[in-house]
Every structure is written in structure tokens, then in C-alpha cells.
C-alpha positions in Angstrom: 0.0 0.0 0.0 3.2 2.3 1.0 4.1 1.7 -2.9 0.6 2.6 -4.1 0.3 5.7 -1.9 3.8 6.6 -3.9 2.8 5.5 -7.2 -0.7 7.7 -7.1 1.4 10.7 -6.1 3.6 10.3 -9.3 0.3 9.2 -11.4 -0.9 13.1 -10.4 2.1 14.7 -10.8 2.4 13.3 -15.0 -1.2 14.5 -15.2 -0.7 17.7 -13.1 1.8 18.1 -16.3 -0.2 17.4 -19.1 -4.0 17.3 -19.0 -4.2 21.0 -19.4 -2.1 21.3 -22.5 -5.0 20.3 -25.2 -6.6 23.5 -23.7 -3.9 26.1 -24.8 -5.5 27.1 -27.7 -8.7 27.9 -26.2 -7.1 29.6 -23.4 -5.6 31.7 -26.2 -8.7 32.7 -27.7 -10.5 33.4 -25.1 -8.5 35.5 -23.1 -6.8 37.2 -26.1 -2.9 35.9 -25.5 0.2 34.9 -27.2 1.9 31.3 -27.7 4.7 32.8 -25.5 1.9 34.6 -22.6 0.1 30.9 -22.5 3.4 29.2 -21.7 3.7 31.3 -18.5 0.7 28.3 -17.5 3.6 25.8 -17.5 6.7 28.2 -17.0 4.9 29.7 -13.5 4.3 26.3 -12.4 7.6 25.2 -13.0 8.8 28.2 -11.3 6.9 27.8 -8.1 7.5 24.3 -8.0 11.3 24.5 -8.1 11.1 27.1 -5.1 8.9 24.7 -3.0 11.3 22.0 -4.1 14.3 23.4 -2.6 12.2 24.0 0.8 10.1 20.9 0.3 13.9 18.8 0.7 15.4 20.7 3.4 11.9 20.1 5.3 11.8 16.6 4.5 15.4 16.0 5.6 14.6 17.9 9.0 11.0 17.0 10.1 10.2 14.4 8.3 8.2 12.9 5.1 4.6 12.8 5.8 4.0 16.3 7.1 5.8 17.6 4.1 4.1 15.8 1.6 0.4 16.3 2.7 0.7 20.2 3.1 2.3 20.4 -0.2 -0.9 17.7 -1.5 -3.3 20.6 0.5 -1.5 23.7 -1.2 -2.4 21.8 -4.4 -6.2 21.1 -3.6 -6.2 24.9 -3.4 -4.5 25.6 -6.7 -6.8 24.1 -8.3 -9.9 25.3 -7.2 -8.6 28.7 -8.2 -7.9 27.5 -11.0 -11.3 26.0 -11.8 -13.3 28.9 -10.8 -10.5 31.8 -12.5 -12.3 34.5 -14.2 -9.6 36.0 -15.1 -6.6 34.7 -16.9 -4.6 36.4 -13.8 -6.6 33.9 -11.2 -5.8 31.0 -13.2 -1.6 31.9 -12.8 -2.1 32.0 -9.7 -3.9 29.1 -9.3 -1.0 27.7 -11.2 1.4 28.6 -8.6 0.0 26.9 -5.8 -0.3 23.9 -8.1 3.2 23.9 -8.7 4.0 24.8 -5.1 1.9 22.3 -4.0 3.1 19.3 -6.0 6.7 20.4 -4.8 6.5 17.7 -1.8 4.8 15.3 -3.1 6.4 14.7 -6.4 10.5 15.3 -4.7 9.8 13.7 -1.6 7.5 10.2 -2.7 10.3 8.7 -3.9 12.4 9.2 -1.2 9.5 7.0 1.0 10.7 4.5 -1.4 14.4 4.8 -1.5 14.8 4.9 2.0 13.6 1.4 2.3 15.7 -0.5 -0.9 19.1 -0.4 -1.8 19.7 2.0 -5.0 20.1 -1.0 -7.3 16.6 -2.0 -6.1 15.7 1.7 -6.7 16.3 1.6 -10.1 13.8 -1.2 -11.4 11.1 0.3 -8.9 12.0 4.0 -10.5 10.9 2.3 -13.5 7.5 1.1 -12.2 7.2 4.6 -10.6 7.9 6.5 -14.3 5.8 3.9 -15.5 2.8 5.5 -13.8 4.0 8.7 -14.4 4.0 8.2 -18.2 0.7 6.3 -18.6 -1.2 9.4 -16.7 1.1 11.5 -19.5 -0.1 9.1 -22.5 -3.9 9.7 -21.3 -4.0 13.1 -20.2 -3.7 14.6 -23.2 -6.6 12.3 -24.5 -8.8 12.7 -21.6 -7.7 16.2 -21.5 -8.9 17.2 -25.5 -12.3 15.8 -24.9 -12.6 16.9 -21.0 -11.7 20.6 -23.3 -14.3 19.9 -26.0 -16.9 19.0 -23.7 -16.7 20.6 -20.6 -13.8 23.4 -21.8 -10.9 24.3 -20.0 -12.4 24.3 -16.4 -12.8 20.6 -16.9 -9.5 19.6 -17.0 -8.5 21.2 -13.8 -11.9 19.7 -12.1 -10.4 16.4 -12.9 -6.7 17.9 -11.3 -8.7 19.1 -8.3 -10.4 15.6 -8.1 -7.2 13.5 -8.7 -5.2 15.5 -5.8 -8.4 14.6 -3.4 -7.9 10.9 -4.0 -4.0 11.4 -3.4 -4.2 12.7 -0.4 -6.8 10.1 1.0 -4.3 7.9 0.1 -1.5 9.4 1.5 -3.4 9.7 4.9 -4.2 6.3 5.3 -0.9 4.4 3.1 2.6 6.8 4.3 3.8 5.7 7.7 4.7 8.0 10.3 8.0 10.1 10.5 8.5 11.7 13.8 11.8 13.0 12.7 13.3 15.9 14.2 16.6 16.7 13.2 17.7 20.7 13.8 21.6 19.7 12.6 19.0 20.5 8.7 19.3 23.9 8.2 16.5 25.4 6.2 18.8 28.0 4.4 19.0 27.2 0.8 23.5 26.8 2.1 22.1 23.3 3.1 22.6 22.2 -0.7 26.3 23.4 -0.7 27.7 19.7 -0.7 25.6 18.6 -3.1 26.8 21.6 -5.3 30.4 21.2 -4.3 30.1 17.3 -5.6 31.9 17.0 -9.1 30.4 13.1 -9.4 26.4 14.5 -8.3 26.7 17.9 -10.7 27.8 15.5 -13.9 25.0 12.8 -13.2 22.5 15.5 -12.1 24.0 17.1 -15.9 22.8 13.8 -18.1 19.2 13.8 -16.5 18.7 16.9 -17.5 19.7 17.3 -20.5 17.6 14.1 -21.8 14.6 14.6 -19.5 14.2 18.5 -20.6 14.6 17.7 -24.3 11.6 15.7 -23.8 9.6 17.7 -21.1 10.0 20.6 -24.0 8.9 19.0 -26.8 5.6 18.3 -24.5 5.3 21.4 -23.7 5.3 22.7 -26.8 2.9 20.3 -28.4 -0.4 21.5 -28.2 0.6 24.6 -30.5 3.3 23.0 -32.8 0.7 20.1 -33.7 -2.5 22.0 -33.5 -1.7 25.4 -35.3 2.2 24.1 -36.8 0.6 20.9 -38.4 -3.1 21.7 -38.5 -4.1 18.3 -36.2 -7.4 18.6 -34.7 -7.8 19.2 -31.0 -9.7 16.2 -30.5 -6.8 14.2 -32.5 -3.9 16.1 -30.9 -4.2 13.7 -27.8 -3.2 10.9 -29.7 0.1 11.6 -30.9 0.9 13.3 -27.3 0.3 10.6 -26.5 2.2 8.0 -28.3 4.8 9.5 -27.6 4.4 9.2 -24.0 3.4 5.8 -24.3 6.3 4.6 -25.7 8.3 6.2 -22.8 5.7 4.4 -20.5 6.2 1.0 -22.6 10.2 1.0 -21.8 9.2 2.6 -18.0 7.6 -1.3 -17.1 9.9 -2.8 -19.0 13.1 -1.4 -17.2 13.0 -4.0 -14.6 13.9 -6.7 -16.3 16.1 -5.4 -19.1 18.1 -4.3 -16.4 18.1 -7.2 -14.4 18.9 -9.3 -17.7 21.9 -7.5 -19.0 23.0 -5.2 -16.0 23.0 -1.6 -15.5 26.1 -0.8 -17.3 25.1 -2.3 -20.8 21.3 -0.9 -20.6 23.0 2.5 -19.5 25.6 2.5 -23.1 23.4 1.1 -25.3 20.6 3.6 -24.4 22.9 6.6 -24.6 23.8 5.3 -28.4 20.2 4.9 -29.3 19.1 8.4 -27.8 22.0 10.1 -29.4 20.9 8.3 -33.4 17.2 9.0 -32.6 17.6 12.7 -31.7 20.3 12.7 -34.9 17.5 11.8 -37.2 15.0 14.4 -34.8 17.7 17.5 -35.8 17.9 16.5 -39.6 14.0 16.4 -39.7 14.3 19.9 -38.6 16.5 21.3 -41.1 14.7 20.0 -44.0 12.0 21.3 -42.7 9.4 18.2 -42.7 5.8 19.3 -40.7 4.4 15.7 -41.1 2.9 14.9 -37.7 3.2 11.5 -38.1 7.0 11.2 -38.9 8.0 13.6 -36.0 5.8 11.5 -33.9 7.3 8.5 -34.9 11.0 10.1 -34.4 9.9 11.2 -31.2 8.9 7.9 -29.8 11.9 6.1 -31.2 13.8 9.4 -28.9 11.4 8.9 -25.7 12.3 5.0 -25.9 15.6 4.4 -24.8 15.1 7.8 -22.7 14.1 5.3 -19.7 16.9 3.7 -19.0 19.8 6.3 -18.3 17.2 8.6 -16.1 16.3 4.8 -14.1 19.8 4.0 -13.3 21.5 7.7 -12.4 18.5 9.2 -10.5 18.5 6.8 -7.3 22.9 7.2 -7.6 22.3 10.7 -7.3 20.1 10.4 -3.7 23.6 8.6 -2.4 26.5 10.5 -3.4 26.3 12.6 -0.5 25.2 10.5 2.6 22.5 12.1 4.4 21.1 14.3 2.0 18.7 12.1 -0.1 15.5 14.3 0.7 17.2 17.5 -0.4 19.3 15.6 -3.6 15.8 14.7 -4.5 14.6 18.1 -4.2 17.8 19.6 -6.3 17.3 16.9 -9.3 13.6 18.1 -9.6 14.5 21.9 -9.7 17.2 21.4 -11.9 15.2 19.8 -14.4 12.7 21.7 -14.2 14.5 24.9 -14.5 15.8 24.3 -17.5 12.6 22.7 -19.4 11.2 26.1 -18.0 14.0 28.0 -19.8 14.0 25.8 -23.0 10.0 26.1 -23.3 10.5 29.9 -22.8 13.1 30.1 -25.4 11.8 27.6 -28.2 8.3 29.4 -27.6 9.6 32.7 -28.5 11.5 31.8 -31.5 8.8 29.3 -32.9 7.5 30.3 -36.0 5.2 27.6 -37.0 7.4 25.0 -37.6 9.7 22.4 -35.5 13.0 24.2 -36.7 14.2 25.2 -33.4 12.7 22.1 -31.4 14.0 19.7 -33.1 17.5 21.4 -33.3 17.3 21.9 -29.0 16.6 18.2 -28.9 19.5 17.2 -30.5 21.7 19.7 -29.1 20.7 18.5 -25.2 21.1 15.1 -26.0 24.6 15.5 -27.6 25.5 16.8 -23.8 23.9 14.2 -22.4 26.4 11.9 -24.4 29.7 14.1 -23.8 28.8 13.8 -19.7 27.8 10.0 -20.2 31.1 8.8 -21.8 32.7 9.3 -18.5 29.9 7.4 -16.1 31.6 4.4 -14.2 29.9 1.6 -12.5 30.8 -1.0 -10.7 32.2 -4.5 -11.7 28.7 -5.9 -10.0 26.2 -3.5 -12.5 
């Protein structure tokens, strides 16, 4: 039940994401805004998110889990009911905020329930279970988001946030065990990451999730309005090639486990940096010439989000134990750092798009040729 409790937080945070997306276009209409304005609905999120993350691991670390994770899951509940009764576009950034506030504890500090109790190796093939989730709520939100937006509009879709967070946080009451931690030795200064920042072997493993998670998380972001005004796909279609994608990443999340328990961590770890760096080869030449067939650039980006899985499973749990003693707060920094710089990428790729997937596609392939530089020089050892 401990892993369910978990597993329904990480369900809500992928949805939290991405049922909302399919709505862009109506938010734009009706409130009169630009591609770049409507992107401040993700960017904001991100923003406040990252903040609450940094508190969210210095917290966890000092008083415990729980506590930390069901205020952040109550700060949520009340994001979104701004969000679904906004009557202005102002109400609903706010209501944004305290989403991604919120979702801060919950989202950094659920896994760290988890690795507290298994050994990183273990980690890694429950990681997979737990992205699992995470993906399939990102391969149906965008379906059950379009027609929540056709038929009930864009309130709808953060109804069904607002209803999803309830159910977490029954969950979370009944499933998380206690933690009557008290440890004042945590400083709550933001100084408290300095040996995490100081640690050459955490920065260049925190370095390769980022660069392949953003390359992915931006492409999302920017999907609703490079397939529905870029490619002319229907809103009620748009879900469907969202979510392939997403899918596919969800496909190789289940199936983690045992390819890694088949042919080690080491060998899943190389041969999934080779096939991300030819997949997101192919994505940068699509770009240049210039191809806007949504079905090609879906495929490419599904044979991208496939081997994705791996090198995130394997380096995220290392990262919690490079520094002893710091797992809540290397959570905490991993989530901010990613989602800093998907916030920057969306922000940038948004400004410069011009209709077409030039500059995504070429940002893809850039991020995932620094995920490869920084992966050459990953060791593991002799028993991975």
C-alpha cells in the first residue's frame, strides 16, 4: 500500500503536467494571449514548483516525510480550485502557482518514501515502475484532457486535477507511515545544498538527466501549438500523438525492470545513450529540411522517448547517495534542476517558434549531444 500511496502521487504529478495542454488554444482565444503569454501556464508552475522543491527537501530531511508531503498535497487542492473557478486569466496563474507549489513535496519527496527502504540497485527497477505510472497518466492526459476541453472546456481539465489530488491525499493519509523526525543539525537556508553543489560526481550525473529529461519535457510542452496550429491536427486528435509518444516512454518505464536485471545496468546505460544520441540525430535533420508531417515527427519522437528510460532509471537513485545524508534535499535539487531548465527551454523555443519544429528539433539534438559528452565518463561497478 506504501508503494501505491507513492505511485498515485507520481500518477498526479504526470497528469498535473499534461492534461491542461490540449486546452492552450482555447485559453488563447479566449483571453486574447500569445503562444509565448500561454506558456507562463507551464513556466509559473515550474517556477513555483522548483522554489517549493528546494524547501520541500530541506523540510523533508529535517521534520520528516509525511507532514511535508500532505501540506504540499493541501497547497495543491487549493491551486486548483482557483484554478477551476478563475475569471480572469490572472486567477488562473495564480492558481498555477500553488499547483506547482503544492506538488513540490509530493512529487520530490515520494520517492524518497521508497528509497529509504531498498538499496539503489533496487531503486532503479522500482524507479521504473514509478515513471511507468507517471507516463501512462502523461499518455492519457492529453486524450482525456482534449475531450474533458471539447466538452466541458478548460475548467474541466482542472476539475479532474482538483479531483485526482483529493484521491492522493486520501491515500497518503491512510498508506505513508509515520516520521516523527526531528533533526535541527537541517538547516533550512538554501546553504544546506552546498555539498551537493560542491560534488563533481552529483553535478555530472544531475547534468545527463537533464539534459535528456528537458529535451523531452520541452517537446511536450510545446505540443499542443506545434501540432495543432504548426501541423493543422485537430484538438480532438492532438491527444493521440501526445500521447504515443508518452506511451512509448511508459512502454520501456515497465519494461526497465527486467532489461536491467537481464543485461545489467552498465550495458542498458551504453546502449541507451547510443540509441538516444541516433534517434535525436534523425529528430535535428527532420528539422532542417523542414518536414511538418505529424506523423514522422511523432514516430521520431517515440523512437527518442524509448531508450530515454533507462539512463534517467539507473542515475536518479545514484544521485540520492553521493552525498550520505542528503537524499530528501538531492531529490529536491534533481527536480529543480530539471525543471529549471525545461522552464527556460520552453521559454526560449516558444519565443522563437515560427510555426514550424526548426528550433525544437534542433534543441533536442543539441541536449542530447551533452547528455552523451557527460555519459562517456559514467563508471559503475564491476557488479552493475
Amino acid at each position: 500500500m506504501l508503494f501505491v500511496a507513492v505511485a498515485v502521487i507520481f500518477f498526479l504529478a504526470g497528469m498535473e503536467v499534461d492534461i491542461f495542454i490540449p486546452s492552450y488554444p482555447e485559453l488563447q482565444q479566449q483571453f486574447g494571449l500569445s503562444p509565448a503569454k500561454v506558456q507562463l501556464c507551464l513556466s509559473l508552475n515550474f517556477v513555483t514548483y522548483c522554489i517549493g522543491s528546494l524547501y520541500a527537501g530541506a523540510l523533508g530531511d529535517r521534520y520528516g516525510l509525511r507532514k511535508v508531503i500532505l501540506y504540499g498535497l493541501a497547497v495543491f487542492v487549493l491551486g486548483s480550485i482557483a484554478c477551476c473557478f478563475a475569471a480572469d486569466f490572472s486567477y488562473i496563474l495564480a492558481g498555477r502557482a500553488l499547483q506547482g507549489l503544492g506538488m513540490a513535496a509530493p512529487a520530490s519527496l515520494g520517492y524518497v518514501v521508497i528509497a529509504e527502504r531498498y538499496s539503489a540497485e533496487q531503486q532503479a527497477s522500482m524507479l521504473g515502475t514509478l515513471n511507468g505510472c507517471v507516463t501512462v497518466a502523461i499518455a492519457f492526459a492529453p486524450v482525456i484532457g482534449s475531450y474533458v476541453a471539447i466538452y466541458a472546456g478548460w475548467r474541466g481539465n482542472f476539475a479532474v486535477l482538483l479531483l485526482l489530488a483529493l484521491i492522493a491525499v486520501s491515500f497518503c493519509l491512510f498508506c505513508l507511515p509515520k516520521d516523527d523526525r526531528k533533526n535541527e543539525n537541517v538547516s533550512l537556508s538554501l546553504k544546506t545544498y552546498m555539498p551537493l553543489l560542491q560534488s563533481k560526481v552529483f553535478l555530472k550525473y544531475l547534468t545527463i538527466v537533464c539534459a535528456y529529461t528537458c529535451s523531452y519535457w520541452t517537446f511536450i510542452g510545446m505540443g499542443s501549438i506545434l501540432y495543432i496550429e504548426g501541423f493543422g491536427v485537430t484538438l480532438a486528435n492532438f491527444g493521440f500523438y501526445q500521447g504515443a509518444i508518452a506511451g512509448s516512454f511508459a512502454i520501456m518505464s515497465f519494461s526497465s525492470p527486467k532489461l536491467l536485471a537481464k543485461f545489467g545496468h552498465q550495458k542498458c546505460f551504453k546502449v541507451s545513450v547510443i540509441l538516444i544520441t541516433a534517434a535525436a540525430v534523425l529528430v535535428g535533420f527532420a528539422a532542417l529540411l523542414g518536414v511538418n508531417n505529424p506523423l514522422l515527427i511523432t514516430f521520431l519522437m517515440c523512437m527518442f522517448a524509448l531508450p530515454m528510460v533507462l539512463p534517467i532509471n539507473i542515475l536518479f537513485p545514484i544521485l540520492l547517495e553521493v552525498v550520505p545524508g542528503t537524499k530528501s534535499r538531492a531529490a529536491a535539487l534533481g527536480n529543480v534542476a530539471r525543471l529549471v531548465v525545461s522552464a527556460i527551454c520552453i521559454e526560449l523555443v516558444s519565443y522563437m517558434y515560427n510555426g514550424k519544429f526548426l528550433h525544437l528539433g534542433l534543441l533536442i539534438l543539441g541536449l542530447s549531444i551533452v547528455g552523451l559528452v557527460f555519459a562517456r565518463s559514467v563508471k559503475f561497478p564491476a557488479k552493475n
